[in-house]
C-alpha positions in Angstrom: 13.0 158.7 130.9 14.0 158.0 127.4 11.9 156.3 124.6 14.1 153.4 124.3 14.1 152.8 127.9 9.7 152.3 127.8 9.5 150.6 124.5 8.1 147.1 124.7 10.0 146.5 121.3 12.9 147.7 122.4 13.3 145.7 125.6 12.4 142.5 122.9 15.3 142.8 121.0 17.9 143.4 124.0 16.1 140.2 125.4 17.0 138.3 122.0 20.2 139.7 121.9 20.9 138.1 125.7 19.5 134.4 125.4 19.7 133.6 121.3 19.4 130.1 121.3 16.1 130.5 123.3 14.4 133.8 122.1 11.1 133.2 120.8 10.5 131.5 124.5 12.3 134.2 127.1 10.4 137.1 124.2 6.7 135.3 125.1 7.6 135.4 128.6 9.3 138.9 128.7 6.2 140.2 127.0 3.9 138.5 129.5 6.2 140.1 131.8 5.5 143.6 130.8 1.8 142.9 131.2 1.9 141.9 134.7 4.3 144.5 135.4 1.4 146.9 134.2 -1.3 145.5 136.1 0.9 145.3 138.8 0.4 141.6 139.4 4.1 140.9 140.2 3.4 137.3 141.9 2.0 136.2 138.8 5.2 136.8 136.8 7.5 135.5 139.0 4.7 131.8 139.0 4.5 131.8 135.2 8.2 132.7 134.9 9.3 129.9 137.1 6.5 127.4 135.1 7.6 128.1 131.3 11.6 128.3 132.2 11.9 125.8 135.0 14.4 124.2 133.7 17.0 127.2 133.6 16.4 129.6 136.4 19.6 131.8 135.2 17.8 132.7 132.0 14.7 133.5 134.1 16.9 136.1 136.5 18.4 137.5 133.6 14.9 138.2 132.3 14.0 139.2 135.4 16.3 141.5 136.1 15.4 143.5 133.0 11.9 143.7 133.9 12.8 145.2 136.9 14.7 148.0 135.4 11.6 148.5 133.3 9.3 148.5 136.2 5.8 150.7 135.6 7.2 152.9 133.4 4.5 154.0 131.5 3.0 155.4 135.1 6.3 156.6 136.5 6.5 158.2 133.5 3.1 160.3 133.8 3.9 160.8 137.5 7.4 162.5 136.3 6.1 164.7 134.3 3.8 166.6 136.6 6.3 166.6 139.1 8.9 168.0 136.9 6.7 170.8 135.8 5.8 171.7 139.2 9.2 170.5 140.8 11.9 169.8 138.2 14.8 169.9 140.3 13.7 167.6 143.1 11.9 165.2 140.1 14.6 164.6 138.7 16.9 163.4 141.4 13.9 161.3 142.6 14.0 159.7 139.3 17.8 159.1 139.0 17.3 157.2 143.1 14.6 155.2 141.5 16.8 154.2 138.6 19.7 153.9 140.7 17.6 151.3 142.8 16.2 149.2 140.6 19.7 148.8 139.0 20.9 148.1 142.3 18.5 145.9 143.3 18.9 143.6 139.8 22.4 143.2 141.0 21.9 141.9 144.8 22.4 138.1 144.5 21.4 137.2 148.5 20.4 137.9 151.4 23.2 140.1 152.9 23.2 141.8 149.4 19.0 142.7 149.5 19.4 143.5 153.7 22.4 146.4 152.3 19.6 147.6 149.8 16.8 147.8 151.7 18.8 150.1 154.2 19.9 152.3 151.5 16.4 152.6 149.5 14.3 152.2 152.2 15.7 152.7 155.8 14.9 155.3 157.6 17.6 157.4 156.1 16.7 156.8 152.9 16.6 159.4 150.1 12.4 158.8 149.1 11.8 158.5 153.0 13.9 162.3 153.6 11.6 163.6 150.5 8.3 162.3 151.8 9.2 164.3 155.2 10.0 167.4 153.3 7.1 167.5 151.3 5.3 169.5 154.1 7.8 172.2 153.1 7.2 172.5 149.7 4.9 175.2 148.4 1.4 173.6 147.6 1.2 173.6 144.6 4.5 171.3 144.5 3.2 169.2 147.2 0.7 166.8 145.1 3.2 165.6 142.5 6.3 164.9 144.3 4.0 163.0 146.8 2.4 160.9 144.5 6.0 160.4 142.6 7.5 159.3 145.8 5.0 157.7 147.5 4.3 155.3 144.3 8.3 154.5 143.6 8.8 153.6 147.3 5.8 151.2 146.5 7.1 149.8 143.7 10.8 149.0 145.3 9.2 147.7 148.3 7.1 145.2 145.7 10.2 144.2 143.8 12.1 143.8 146.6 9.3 141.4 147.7 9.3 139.6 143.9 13.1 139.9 143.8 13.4 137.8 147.4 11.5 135.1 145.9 13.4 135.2 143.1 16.5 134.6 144.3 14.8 131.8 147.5 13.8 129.9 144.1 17.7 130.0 142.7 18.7 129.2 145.8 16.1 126.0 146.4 17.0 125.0 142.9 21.2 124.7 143.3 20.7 123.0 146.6 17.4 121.0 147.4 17.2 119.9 143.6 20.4 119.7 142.9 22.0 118.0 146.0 19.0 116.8 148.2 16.3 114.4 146.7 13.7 114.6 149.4 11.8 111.5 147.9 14.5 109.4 148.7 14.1 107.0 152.0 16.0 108.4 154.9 19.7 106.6 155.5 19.6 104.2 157.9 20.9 104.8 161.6 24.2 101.7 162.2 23.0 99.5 165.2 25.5 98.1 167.4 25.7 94.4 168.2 26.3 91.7 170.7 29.9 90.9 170.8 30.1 87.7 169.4 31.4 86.3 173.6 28.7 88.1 174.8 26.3 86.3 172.6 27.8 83.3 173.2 27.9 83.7 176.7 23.9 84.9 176.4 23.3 81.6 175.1 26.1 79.5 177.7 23.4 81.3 180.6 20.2 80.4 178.8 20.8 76.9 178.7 21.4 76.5 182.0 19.0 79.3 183.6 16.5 76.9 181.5 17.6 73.9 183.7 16.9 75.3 186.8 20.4 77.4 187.7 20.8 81.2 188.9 23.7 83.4 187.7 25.8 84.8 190.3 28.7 87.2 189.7 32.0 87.7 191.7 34.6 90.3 192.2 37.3 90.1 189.7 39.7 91.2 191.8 40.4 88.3 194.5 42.1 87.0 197.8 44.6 84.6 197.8 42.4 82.9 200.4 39.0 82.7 197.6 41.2 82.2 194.7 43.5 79.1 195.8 43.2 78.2 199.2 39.7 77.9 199.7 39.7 75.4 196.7 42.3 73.2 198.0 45.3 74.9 196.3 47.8 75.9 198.8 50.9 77.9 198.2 53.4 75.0 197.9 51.0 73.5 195.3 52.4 72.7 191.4 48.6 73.8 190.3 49.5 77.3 191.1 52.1 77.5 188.8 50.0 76.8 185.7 48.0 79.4 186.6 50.8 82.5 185.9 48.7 84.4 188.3 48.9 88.4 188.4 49.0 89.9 191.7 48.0 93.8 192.5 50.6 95.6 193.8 49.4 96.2 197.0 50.6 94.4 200.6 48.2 93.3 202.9 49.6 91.9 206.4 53.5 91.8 204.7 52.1 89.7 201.8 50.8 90.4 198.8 47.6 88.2 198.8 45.0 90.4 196.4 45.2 88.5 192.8 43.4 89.3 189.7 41.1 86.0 189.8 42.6 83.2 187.4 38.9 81.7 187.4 35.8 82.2 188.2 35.6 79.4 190.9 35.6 81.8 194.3 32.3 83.0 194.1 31.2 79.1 194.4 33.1 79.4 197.6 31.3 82.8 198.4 28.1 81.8 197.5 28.5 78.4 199.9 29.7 80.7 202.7 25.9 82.3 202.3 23.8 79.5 201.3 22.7 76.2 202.8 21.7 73.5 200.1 19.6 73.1 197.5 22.2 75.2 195.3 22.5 75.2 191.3 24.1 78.3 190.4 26.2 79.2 187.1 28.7 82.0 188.2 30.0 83.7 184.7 32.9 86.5 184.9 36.1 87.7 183.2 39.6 86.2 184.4 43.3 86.9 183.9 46.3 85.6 183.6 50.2 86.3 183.0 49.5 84.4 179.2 51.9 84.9 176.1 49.3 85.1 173.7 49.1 83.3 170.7 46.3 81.7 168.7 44.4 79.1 171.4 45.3 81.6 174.3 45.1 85.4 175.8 45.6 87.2 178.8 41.8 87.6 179.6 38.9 85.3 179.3 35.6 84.8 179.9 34.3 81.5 182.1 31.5 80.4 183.3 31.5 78.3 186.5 28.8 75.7 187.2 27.9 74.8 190.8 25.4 72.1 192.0 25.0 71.1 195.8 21.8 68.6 197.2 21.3 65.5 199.0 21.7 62.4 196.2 23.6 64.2 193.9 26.3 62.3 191.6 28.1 61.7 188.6 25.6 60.5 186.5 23.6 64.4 187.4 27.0 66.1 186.0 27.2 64.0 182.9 23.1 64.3 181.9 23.1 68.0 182.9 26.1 69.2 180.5 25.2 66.5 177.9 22.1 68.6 177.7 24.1 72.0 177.4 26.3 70.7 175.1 23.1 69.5 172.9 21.5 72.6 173.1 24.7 74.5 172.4 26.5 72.5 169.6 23.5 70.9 168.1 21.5 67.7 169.2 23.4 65.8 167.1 27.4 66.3 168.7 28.5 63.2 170.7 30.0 63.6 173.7 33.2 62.1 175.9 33.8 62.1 179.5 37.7 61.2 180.6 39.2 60.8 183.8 41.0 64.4 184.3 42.7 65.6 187.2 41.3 69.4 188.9 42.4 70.0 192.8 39.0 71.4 193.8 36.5 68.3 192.4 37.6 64.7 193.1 36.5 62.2 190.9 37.1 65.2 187.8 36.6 64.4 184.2 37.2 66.5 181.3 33.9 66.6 178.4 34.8 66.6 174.9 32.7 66.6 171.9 33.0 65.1 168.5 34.9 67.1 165.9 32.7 69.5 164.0 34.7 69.2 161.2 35.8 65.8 160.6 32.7 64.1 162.2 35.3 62.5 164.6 37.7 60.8 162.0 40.5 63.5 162.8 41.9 66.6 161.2 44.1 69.1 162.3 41.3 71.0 164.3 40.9 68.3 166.2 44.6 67.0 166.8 43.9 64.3 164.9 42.0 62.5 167.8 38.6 63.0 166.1 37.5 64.7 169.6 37.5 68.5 170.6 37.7 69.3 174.7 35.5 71.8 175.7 35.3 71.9 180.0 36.2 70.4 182.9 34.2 69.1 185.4 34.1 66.8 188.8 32.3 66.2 191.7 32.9 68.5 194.5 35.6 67.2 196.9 34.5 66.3 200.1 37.1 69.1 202.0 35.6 71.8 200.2 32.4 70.8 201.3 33.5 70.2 205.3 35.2 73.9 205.3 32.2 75.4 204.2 30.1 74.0 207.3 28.3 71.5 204.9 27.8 67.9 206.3 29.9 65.7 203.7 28.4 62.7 204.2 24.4 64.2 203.6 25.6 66.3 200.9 27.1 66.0 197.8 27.4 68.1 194.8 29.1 68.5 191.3 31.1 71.6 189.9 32.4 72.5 185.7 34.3 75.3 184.2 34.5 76.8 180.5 36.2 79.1 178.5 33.4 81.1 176.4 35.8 82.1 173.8 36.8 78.2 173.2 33.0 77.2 173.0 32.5 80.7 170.7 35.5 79.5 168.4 34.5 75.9 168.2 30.7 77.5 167.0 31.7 79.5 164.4 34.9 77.7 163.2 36.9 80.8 164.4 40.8 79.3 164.5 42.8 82.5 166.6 41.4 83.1 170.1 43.2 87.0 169.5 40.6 88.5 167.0 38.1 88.7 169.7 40.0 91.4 171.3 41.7 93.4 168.6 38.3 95.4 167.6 38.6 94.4 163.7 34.8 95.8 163.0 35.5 93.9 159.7 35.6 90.6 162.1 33.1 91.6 164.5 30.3 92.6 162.1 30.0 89.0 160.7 28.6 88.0 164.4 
């Protein structure tokens, strides 16, 4: 090994020649380097390296990567001697592997790179390893040096390819943990779905009435003629139908076609009076169709809620306190409320409720029609036929009946003014809810 290759000075002014703008700093800790290299305290190069340059890991590599060409070679140097005087041949190549290693090895940049090395320095069918086997054939006096020159340069490329893995972990932590990943920053927050704004309102349609003493009941949604119309006093020759634009499924039953997609939710009062003897108070909510052009104040589906109330003594003056209160507790305990005279086959007297105009307080605007007054359900007292086909005793019992759209109520809440942007899954529209 030449004299330029082991002199400390030397290796200083390549160093100063590499990094200028910083070379009083990478000199102090090349030096330092060179004199944990010579104690062969490795670990604490690489920590002080990392400590004094931590802001540039490049310029500590390059460093590096010197140091390792440089590696012991004050003892390597003794070591080749002896072994050339005893074995020169053999020495020699040892020494041009070592060299070749250590220039290979300042060159490997990652993993796959240092796995490739490590195979061909120090597999099994490595070079050193094939010497150390032969040493047994050497003559004797041969056998000392070349196993102390092997044995300690397979030592010191197994230790700086220990230092060099770190070396390279610590480029790799500082271009993508620093770099990219602050791990001191709070974690991102996981979105949370919502309540459709129906559902809600149909949460709190339930609640109030749950809280009054009524059980929800749910119903098919696909129907008989029979529940659907005739069973509520709505025949086939009747104009009510009509306004109804009823779908029906497309399959016969007895030469008819009697299965329709429910228009409302009033069957399952029908079903549940089949079932039950009075008391009953039930609220039966549930999704309903109809053949609907859609526009802003209508839509093929929607969501009702059906109110039911059967007992001895029941009457009007029941209905009108019992959705006063849910129209309180819904709209606000200050909202007035109207009941008019309203026409609805299945309740007889019906009424339709209204309440006061959210907007103009009731002197009129064009929410309100100009009427000051905003209707919001229908309601009635259960006719007396419905009551006799159901096995009830008409003159013991009486009871009262309403129906709501929860998309009106929900629009009339929030000031929404086109029934269609509930259904068009606008996350922009839906996340305000």
């Amino acid at each position: 090994m030449s004299k330029s290759e082991s002199d400390p000075s030397e290796v200083l002014r390549r160093a100063q020649q590499q990094i200028a703008a910083e070379a009083d700093q990478v000199a102090q800790v090349y030096q330092q380097a060179l004199k944990d290299l010579a104690s062969g305290d490795l670990d604490e190069l690489l920590r002080r390296a990392q400590q004094q340059v931590a802001g540039d890991v490049d310029q500590v590599a390059q460093v590096y990567q010197q140091a390792l060409k440089d590696l012991a070679s004050a003892d390597l140097g003794e070591l080749l001697r002896r072994a050339q005087q005893q074995a020169a041949g053999q020495a020699d190549e040892v020494a041009q592997v070592y060299q070749r290693a250590m220039e290979a090895l300042a060159d490997a940049q990652n993993e796959a790179a240092l796995h490739a090395w490590r195979i061909d320095y120090l597999g099994r069918k490595a070079y050193l390893n094939s010497v150390l086997r032969g040493i047994s054939d050497l003559q004797e006096s041969q056998r000392s040096a070349m196993g102390a020159l092997a044995n300690r340069i397979k030592a010191d490329l197994e230790n700086a390819l220990t230092i060099w893995q770190e070396q390279i972990e610590a480029k790799r932590l500082a271009t993508t943990t620093v770099d990219r990943l602050d791990v001191t920053l709070p974690g991102r927050p996981k979105k949370i779905g919502r309540l459709h704004p129906v559902a809600q309102t149909l949460r709190d349609v339930l609640a109030a009435f749950v809280s009054m003493g009524f059980s929800v009941v749910e119903g098919p949604e696909v129907e008989s003629d029979y529940y659907n119309f005739e069973a509520l006093r709505i025949p086939k020759d009747h104009p009510a139908r009509d306004t109804m634009d009823t779908l029906y499924v497309d399959i016969p039953h007895d030469g008819e076609y009697d299965v329709v997609m429910r228009t409302h939710t009033s069957p399952n009062q029908v079903r549940v009076m089949e079932k039950t003897r009075p008391p009953i108070r039930i609220v039966s909510p549930g999704r309903c169709y109809r053949n609907e052009a859609t526009d802003p104040t209508h839509e093929w589906m929607q969501t009702q809620v059906e109110v039911l109330a059967v007992d001895e003594g029941i009457s009007m003056s029941d209905l009108k306190g019992t959705l006063f209160e849910f129209a309180k507790r819904i709209f606000g305990q200050e909202r007035k409320v109207r009941f008019r005279c309203d026409y609805f086959p299945f309740v007889e007297p019906g009424a339709e409720m209204a309440i006061d105009c959210m907007i103009c307080g009731g002197a009129g605007c064009r929410t309100c029609g100009g009427e000051g007054w905003i209707e919001i359900l229908g309601s009635g007292m259960v006719h007396p036929e419905i009551l006799t086909n159901m096995g009830y005793d008409a003159g013991r019992y009486t009871g009262f009946a309403a129906g709501m759209g929860i998309e009106r109520i929900c629009m009339l809440r929030h000031g929404i003014e086109d029934i269609r942007l509930f259904y068009a899954n606008d996350l922009r529209f839906l996340k305000q809810f």
